[in-house]
mmCIF file of the C-alpha atoms, coordinates in Angstrom:
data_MODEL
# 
_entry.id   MODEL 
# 
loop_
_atom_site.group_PDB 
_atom_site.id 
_atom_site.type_symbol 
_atom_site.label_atom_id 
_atom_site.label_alt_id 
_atom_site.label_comp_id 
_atom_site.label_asym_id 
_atom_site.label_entity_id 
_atom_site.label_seq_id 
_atom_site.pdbx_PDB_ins_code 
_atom_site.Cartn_x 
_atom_site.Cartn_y 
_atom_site.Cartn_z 
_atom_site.occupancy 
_atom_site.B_iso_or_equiv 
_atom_site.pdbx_formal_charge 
_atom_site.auth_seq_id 
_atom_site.auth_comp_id 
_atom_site.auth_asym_id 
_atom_site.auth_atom_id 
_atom_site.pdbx_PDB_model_num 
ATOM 1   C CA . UNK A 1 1   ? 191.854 5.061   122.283 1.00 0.00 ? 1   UNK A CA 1 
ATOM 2   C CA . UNK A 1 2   ? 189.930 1.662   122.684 1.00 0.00 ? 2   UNK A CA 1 
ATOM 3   C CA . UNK A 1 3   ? 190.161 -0.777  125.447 1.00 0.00 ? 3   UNK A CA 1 
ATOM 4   C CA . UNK A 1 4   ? 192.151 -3.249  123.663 1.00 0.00 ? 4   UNK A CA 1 
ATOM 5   C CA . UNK A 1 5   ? 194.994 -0.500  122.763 1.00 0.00 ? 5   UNK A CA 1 
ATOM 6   C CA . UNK A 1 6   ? 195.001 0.436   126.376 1.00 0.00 ? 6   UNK A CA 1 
ATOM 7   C CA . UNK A 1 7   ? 195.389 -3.136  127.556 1.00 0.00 ? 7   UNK A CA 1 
ATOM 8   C CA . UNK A 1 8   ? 198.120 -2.938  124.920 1.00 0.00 ? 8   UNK A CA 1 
ATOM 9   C CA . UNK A 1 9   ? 199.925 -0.595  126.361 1.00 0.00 ? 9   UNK A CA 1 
ATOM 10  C CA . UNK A 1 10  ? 199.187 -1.338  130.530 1.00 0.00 ? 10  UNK A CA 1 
ATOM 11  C CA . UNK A 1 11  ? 200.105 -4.944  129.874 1.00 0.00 ? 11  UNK A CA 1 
ATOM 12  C CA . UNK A 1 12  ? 202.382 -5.994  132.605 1.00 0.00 ? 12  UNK A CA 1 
ATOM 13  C CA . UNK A 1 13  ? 205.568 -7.635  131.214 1.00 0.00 ? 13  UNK A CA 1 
ATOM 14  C CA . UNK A 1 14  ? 207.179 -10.441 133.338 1.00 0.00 ? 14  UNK A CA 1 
ATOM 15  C CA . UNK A 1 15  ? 211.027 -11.740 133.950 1.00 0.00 ? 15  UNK A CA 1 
ATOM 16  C CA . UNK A 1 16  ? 212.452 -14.727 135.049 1.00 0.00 ? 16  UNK A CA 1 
ATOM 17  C CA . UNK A 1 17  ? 216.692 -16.272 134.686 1.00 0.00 ? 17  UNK A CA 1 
ATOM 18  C CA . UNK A 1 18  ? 215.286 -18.101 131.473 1.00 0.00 ? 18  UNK A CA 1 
ATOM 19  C CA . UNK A 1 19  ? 212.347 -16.363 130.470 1.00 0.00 ? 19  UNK A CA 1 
ATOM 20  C CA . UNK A 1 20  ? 209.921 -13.270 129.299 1.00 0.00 ? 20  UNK A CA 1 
ATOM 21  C CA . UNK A 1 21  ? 205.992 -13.209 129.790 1.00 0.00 ? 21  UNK A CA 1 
ATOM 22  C CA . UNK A 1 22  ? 204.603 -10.655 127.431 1.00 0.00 ? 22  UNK A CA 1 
ATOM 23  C CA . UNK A 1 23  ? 201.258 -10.011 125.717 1.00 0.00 ? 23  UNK A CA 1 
ATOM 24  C CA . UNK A 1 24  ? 200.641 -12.058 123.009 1.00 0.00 ? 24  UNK A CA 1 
ATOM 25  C CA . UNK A 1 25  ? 201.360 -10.710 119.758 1.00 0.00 ? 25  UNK A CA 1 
ATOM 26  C CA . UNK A 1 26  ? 200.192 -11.152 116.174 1.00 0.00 ? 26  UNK A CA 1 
ATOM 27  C CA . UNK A 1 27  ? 203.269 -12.399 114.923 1.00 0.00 ? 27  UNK A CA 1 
ATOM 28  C CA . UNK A 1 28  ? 203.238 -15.304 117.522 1.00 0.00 ? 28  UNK A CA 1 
ATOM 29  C CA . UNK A 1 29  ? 200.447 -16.952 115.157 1.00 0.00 ? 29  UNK A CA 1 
ATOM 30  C CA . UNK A 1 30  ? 202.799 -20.040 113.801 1.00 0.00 ? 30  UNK A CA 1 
ATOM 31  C CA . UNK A 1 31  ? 204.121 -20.750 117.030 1.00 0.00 ? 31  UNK A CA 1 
ATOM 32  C CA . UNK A 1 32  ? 201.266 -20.926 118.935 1.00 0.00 ? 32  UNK A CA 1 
ATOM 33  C CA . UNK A 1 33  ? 199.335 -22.527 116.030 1.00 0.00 ? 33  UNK A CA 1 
ATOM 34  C CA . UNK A 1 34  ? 202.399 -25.394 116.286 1.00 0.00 ? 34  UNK A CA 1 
ATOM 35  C CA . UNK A 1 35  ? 201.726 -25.517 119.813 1.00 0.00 ? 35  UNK A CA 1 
ATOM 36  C CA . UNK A 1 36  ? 197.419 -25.792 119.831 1.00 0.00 ? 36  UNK A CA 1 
ATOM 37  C CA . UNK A 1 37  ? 197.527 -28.026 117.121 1.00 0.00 ? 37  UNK A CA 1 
ATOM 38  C CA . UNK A 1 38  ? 199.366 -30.821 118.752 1.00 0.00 ? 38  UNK A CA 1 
ATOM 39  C CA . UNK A 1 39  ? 197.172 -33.594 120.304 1.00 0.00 ? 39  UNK A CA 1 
ATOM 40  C CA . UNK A 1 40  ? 200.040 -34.466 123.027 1.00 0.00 ? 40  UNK A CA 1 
ATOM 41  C CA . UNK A 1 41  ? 199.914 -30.955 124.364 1.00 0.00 ? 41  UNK A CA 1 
ATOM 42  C CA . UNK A 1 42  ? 195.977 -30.636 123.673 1.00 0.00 ? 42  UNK A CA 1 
ATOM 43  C CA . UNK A 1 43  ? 195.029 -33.706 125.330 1.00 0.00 ? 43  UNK A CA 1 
ATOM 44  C CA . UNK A 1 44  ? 193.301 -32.671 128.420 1.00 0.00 ? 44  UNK A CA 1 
ATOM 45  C CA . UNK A 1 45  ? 191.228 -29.903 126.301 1.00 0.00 ? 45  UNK A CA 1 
ATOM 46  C CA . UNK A 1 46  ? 187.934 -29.239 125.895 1.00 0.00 ? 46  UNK A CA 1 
ATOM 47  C CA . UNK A 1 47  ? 188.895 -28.223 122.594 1.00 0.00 ? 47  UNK A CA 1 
ATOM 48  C CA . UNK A 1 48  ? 189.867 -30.255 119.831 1.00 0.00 ? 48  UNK A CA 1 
ATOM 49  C CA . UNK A 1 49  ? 193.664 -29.781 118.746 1.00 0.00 ? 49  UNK A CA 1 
ATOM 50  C CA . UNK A 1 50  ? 193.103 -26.694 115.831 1.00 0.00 ? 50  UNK A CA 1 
ATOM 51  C CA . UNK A 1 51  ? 193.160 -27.243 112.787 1.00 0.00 ? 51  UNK A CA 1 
ATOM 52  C CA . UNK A 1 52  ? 193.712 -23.785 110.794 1.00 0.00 ? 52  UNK A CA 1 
ATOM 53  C CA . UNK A 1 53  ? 195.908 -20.852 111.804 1.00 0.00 ? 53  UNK A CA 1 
ATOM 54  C CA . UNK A 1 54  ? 192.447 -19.314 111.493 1.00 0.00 ? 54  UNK A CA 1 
ATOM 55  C CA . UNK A 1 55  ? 191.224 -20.738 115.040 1.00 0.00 ? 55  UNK A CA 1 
ATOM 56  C CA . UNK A 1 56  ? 194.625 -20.416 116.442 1.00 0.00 ? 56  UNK A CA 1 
ATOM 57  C CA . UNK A 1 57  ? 194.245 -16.217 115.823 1.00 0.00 ? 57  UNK A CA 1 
ATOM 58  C CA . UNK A 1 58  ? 190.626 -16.266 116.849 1.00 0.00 ? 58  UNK A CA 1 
ATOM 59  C CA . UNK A 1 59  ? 192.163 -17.652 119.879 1.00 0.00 ? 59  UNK A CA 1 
ATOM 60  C CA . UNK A 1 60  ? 195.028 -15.474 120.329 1.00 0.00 ? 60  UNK A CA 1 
ATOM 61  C CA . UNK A 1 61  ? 192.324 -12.289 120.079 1.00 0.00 ? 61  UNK A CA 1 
ATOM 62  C CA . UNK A 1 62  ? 190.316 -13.948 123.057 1.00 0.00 ? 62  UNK A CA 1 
ATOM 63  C CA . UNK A 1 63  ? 193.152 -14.561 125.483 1.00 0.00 ? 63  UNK A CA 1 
ATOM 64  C CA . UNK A 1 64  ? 194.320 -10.494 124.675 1.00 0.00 ? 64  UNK A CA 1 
ATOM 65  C CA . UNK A 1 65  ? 190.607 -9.679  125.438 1.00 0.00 ? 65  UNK A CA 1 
ATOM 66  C CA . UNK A 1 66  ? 190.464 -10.861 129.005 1.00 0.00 ? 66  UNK A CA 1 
ATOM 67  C CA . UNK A 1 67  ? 192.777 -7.802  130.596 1.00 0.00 ? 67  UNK A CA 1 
ATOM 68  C CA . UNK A 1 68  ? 190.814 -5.400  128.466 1.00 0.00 ? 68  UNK A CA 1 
ATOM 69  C CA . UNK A 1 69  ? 187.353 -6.795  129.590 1.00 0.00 ? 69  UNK A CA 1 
ATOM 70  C CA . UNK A 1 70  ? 188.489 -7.105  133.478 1.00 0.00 ? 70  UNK A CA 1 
ATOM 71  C CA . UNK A 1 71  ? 188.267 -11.109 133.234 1.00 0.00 ? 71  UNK A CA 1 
ATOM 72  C CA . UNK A 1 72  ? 191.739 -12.270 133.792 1.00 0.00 ? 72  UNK A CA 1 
ATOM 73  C CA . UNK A 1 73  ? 195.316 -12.096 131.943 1.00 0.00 ? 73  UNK A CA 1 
ATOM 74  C CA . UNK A 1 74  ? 197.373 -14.427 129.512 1.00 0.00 ? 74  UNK A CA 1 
ATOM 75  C CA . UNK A 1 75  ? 201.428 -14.112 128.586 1.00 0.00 ? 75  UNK A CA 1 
ATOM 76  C CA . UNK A 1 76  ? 202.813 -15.910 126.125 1.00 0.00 ? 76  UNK A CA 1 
ATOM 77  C CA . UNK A 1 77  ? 206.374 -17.288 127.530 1.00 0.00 ? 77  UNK A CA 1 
ATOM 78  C CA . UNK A 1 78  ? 209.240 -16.493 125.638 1.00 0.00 ? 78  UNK A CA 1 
ATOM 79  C CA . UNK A 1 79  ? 212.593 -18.081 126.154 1.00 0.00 ? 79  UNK A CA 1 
ATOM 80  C CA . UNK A 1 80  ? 215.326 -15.334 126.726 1.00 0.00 ? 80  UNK A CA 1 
ATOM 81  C CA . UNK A 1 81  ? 218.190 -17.262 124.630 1.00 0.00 ? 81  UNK A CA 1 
ATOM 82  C CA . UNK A 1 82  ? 216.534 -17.372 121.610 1.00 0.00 ? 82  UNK A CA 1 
ATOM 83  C CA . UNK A 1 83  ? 213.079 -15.628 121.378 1.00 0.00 ? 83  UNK A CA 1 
ATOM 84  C CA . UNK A 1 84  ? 211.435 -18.856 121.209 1.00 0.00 ? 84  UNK A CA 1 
ATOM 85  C CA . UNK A 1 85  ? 207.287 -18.815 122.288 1.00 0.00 ? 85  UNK A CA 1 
ATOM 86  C CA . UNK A 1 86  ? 207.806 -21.793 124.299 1.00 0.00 ? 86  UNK A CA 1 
ATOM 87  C CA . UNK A 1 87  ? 203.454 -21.625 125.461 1.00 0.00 ? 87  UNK A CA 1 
ATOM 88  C CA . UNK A 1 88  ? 201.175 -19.313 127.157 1.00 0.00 ? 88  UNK A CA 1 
ATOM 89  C CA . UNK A 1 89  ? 199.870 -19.135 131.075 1.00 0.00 ? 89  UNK A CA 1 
ATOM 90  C CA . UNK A 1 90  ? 197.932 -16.496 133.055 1.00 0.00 ? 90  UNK A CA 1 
ATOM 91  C CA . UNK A 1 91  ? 194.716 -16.176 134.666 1.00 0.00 ? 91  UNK A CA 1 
ATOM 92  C CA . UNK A 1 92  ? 190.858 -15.959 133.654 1.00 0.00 ? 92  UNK A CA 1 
ATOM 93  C CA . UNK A 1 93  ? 187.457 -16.486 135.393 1.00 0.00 ? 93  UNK A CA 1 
ATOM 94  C CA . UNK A 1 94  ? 188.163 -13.637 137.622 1.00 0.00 ? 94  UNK A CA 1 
ATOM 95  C CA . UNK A 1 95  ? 186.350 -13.052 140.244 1.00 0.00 ? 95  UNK A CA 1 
ATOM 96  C CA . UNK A 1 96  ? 186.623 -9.676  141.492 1.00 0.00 ? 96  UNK A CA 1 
ATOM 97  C CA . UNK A 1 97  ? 184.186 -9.604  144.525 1.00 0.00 ? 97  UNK A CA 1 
ATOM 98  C CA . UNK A 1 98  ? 186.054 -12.471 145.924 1.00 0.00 ? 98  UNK A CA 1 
ATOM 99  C CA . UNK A 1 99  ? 189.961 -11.663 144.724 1.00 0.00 ? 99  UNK A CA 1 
ATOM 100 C CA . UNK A 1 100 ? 189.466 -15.370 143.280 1.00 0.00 ? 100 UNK A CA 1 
ATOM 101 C CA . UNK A 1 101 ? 190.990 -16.501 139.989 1.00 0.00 ? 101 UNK A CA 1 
ATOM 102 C CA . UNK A 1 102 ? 191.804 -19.536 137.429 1.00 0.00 ? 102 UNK A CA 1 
ATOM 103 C CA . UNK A 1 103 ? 194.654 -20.090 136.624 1.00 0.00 ? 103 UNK A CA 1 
ATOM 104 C CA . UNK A 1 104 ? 195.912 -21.995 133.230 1.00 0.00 ? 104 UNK A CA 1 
ATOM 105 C CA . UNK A 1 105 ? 198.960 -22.903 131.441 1.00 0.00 ? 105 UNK A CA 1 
ATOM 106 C CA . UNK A 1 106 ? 200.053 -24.819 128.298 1.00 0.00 ? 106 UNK A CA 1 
ATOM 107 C CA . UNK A 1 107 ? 203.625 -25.917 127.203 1.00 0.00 ? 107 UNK A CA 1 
ATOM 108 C CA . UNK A 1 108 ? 205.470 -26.856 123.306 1.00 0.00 ? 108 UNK A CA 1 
ATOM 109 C CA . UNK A 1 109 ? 205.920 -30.534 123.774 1.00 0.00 ? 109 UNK A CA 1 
ATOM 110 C CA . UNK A 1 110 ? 209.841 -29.842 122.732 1.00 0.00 ? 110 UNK A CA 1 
ATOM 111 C CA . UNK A 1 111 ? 210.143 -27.766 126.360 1.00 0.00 ? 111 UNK A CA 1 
ATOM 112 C CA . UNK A 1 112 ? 208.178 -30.289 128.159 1.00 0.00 ? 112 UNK A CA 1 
ATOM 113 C CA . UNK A 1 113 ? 210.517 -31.373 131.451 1.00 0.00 ? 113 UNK A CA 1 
ATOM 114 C CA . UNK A 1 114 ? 213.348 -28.499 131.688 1.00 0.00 ? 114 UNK A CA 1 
ATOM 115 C CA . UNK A 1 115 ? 211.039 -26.593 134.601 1.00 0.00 ? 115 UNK A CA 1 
ATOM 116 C CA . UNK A 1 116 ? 210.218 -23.719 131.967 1.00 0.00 ? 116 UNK A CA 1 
ATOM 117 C CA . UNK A 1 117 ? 206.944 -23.638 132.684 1.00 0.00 ? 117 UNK A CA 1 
ATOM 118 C CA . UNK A 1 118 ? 207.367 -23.786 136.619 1.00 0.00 ? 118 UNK A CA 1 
ATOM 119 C CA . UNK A 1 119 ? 209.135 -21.000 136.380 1.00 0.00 ? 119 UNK A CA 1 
ATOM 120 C CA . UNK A 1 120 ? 206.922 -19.039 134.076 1.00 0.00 ? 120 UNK A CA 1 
ATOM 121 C CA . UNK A 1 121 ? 204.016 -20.050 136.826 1.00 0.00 ? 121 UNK A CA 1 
ATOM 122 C CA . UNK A 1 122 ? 206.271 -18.939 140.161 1.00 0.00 ? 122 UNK A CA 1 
ATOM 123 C CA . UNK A 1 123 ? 206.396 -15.367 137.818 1.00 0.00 ? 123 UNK A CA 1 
ATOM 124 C CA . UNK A 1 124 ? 202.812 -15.066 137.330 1.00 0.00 ? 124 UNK A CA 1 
ATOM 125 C CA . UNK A 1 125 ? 202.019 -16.088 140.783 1.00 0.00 ? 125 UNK A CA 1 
ATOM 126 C CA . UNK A 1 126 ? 203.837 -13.325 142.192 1.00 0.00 ? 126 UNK A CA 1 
ATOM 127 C CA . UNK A 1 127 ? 202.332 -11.013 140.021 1.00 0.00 ? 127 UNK A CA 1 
ATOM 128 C CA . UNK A 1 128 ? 198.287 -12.215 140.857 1.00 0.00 ? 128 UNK A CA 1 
ATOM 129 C CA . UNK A 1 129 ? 199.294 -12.118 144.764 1.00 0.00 ? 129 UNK A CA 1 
ATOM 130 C CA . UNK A 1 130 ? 201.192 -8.914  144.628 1.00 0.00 ? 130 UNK A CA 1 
ATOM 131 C CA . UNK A 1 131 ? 200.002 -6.665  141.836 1.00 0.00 ? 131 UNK A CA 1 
ATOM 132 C CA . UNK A 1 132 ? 196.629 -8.236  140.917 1.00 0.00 ? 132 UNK A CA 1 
ATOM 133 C CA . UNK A 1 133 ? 195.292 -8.477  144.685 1.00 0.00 ? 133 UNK A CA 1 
ATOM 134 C CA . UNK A 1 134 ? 193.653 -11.897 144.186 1.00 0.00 ? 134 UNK A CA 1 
ATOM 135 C CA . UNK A 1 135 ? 193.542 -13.762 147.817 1.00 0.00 ? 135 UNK A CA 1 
ATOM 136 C CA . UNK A 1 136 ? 193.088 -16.865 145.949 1.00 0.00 ? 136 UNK A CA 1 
ATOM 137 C CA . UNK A 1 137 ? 193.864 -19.084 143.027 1.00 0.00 ? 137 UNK A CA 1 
ATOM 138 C CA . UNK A 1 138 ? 192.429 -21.709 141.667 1.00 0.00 ? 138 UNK A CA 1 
ATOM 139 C CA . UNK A 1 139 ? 193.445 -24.498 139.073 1.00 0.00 ? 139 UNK A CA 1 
ATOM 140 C CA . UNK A 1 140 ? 191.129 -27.305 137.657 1.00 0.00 ? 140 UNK A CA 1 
ATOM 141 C CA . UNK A 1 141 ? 193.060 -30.286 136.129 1.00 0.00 ? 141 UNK A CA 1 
ATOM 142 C CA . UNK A 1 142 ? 191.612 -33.344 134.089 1.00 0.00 ? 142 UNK A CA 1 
ATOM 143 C CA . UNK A 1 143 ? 191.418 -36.858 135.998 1.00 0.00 ? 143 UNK A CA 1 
ATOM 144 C CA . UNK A 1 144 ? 195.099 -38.408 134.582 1.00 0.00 ? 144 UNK A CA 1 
ATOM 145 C CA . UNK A 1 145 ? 196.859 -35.402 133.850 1.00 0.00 ? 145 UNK A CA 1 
ATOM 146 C CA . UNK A 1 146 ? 199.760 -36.134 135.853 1.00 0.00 ? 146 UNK A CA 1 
ATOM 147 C CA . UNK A 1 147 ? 202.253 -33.305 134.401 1.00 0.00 ? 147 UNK A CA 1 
ATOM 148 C CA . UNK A 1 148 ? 199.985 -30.628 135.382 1.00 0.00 ? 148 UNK A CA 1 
ATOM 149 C CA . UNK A 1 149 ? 199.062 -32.082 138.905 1.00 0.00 ? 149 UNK A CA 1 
ATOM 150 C CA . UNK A 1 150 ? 202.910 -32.309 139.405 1.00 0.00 ? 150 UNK A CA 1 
ATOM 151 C CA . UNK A 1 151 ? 203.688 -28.897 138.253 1.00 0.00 ? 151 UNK A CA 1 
ATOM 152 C CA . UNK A 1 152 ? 200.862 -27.165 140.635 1.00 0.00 ? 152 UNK A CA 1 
ATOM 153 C CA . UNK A 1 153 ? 202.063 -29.409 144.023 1.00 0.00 ? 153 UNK A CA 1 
ATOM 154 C CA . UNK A 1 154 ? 205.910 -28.404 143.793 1.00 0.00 ? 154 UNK A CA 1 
ATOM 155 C CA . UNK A 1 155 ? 203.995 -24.644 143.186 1.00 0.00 ? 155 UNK A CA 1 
ATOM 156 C CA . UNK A 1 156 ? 202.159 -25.047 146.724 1.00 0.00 ? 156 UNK A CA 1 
ATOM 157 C CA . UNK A 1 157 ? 199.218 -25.775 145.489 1.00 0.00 ? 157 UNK A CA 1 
ATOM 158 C CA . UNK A 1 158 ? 196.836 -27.738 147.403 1.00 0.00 ? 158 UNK A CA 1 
ATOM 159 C CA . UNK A 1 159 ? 194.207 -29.826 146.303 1.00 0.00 ? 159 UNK A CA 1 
ATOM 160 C CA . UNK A 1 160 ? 190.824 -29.215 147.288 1.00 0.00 ? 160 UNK A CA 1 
ATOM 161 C CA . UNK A 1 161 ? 188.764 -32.207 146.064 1.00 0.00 ? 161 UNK A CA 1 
ATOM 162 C CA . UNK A 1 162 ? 187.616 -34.326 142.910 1.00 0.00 ? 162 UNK A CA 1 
ATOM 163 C CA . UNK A 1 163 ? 185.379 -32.844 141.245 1.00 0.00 ? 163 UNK A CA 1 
ATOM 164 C CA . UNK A 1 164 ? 182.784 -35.688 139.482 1.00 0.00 ? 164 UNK A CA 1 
ATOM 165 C CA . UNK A 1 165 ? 181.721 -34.733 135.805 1.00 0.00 ? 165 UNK A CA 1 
ATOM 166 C CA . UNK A 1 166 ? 182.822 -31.251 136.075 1.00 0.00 ? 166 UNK A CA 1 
ATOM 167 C CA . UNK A 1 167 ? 183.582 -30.480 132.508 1.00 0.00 ? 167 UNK A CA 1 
ATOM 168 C CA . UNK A 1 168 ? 181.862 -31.402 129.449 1.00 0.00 ? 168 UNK A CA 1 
ATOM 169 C CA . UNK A 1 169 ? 185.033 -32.222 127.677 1.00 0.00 ? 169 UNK A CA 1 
ATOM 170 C CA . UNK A 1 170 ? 185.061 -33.370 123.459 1.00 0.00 ? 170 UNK A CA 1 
ATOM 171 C CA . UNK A 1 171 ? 181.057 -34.652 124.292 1.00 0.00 ? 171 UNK A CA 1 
ATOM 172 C CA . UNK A 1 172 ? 182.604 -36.684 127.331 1.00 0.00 ? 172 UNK A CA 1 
ATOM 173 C CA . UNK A 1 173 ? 181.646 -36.190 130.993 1.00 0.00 ? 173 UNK A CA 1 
ATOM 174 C CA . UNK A 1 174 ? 185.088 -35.263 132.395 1.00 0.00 ? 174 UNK A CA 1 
ATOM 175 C CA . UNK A 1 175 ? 186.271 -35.622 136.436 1.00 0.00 ? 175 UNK A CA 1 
ATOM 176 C CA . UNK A 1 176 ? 188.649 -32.596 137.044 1.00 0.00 ? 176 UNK A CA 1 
ATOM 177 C CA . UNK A 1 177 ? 191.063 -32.013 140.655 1.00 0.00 ? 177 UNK A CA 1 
ATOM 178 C CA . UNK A 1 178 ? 190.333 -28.778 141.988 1.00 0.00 ? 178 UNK A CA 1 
ATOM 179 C CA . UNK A 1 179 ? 194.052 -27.635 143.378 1.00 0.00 ? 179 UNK A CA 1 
ATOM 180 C CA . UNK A 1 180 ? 194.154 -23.495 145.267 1.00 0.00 ? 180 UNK A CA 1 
ATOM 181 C CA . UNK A 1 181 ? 196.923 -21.526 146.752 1.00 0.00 ? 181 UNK A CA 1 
ATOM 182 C CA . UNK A 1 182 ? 195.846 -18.572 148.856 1.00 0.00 ? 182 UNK A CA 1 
ATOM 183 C CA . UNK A 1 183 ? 198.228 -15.819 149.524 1.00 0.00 ? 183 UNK A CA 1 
ATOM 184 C CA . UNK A 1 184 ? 199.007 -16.756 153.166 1.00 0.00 ? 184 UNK A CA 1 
ATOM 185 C CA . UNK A 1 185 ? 200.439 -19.883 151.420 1.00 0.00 ? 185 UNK A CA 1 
ATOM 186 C CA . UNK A 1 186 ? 202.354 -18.191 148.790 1.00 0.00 ? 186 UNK A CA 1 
ATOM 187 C CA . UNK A 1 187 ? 203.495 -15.762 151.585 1.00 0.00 ? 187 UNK A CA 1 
ATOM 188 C CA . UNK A 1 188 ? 205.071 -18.658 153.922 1.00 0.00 ? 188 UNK A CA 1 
ATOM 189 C CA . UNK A 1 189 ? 206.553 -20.431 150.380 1.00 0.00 ? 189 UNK A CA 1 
ATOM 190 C CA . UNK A 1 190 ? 208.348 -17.098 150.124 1.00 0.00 ? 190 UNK A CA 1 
ATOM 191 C CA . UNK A 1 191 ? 209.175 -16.668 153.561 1.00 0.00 ? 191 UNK A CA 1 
ATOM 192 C CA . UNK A 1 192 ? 210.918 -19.927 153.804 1.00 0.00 ? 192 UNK A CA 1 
ATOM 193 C CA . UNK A 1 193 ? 212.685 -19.767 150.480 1.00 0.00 ? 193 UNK A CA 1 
ATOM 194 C CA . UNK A 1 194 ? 213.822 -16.602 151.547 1.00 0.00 ? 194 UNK A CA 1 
ATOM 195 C CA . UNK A 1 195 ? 215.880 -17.940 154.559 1.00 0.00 ? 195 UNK A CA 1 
ATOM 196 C CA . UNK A 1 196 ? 216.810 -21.168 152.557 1.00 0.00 ? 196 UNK A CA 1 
ATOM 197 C CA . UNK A 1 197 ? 214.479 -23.759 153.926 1.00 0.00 ? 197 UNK A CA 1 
# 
């Protein structure tokens, strides 16, 4: 059996109230392809917005490599009610020696503002403190992308620092925010939603 079949069948599946985070499948192609080509949602890229269902599955195959080659992990969220692929989060740019890794996210532009994707990222979370072991997780978001900036700070997440020029993003020099949450902070989120603070 090859490493992609195993990762197949190991992949961790994820529930929330609204939603599932599965492995991406092949079947997912026109959603995601709806999603990835829309310049609202790909804004803050380094990739242009695709153009053919042809990069959207050459995409697809890389995100399902990353649990097979140890890197990271990627769901694609699914809305219970209907079956819907509403985007994809999960981690990548593991770093094993130092339980460290990245964290991204992106989200339909229909679903934008109805917490989905908050949700989706409170499931994952718990699954990269808990099951995954990482100590810490990082998030790097483009200078004036308010939604995501918004969506990591009511997630704990702290910001670190700006980062000048960090990205080479569409042949542009790009600033990026630098936002972690270790596990002592996800612990003491838990804690005090636990006794209703």
């Amino acid at each position: 059996m090859n490493r992609e079949a195993v990762a197949a069948e190991d992949f961790p599946t994820l529930k929330t109230e609204r939603l599932t985070c599965r492995r991406i499948k092949d079947d997912d192609a026109p959603a995601l392809h709806a999603i990835w080509s829309d310049p609202e949602v790909t804004r803050y890229f380094s990739l242009e917005p695709f153009q053919s269902i042809a990069e959207t599955r050459e995409m697809m195959e890389l995100l399902n490599l990353l649990s097979a080659a140890g890197q990271g992990i990627r769901w694609a969220v699914v809305r219970n009610a209907d079956g819907t692929i509403l985007g994809t989060c999960g981690f990548h740019n593991y770093k094993p020696e130092h339980h460290r890794a990245e964290m991204g996210y992106e989200l339909g532009r229909p679903y934008w503002g109805q917490g989905f994707m908050s949700e989706a990222v409170g499931a994952i979370l718990r699954y990269g403190f808990m099951a995954a072991g990482y100590n810490r997780i990082e998030a790097f978001v483009n200078y004036g992308n308010q939604n995501s900036t918004r969506l990591l700070e009511r997630n704990g997440f702290r910001l670190d620092g700006l980062l000048r020029q960090y990205e080479l993003n569409r042949g542009k020099f790009v600033d990026q925010y630098c936002y972690s949450l270790l596990k002592s902070d996800w612990e003491a989120i838990v804690a005090n939603a636990g006794r209703g603070n």
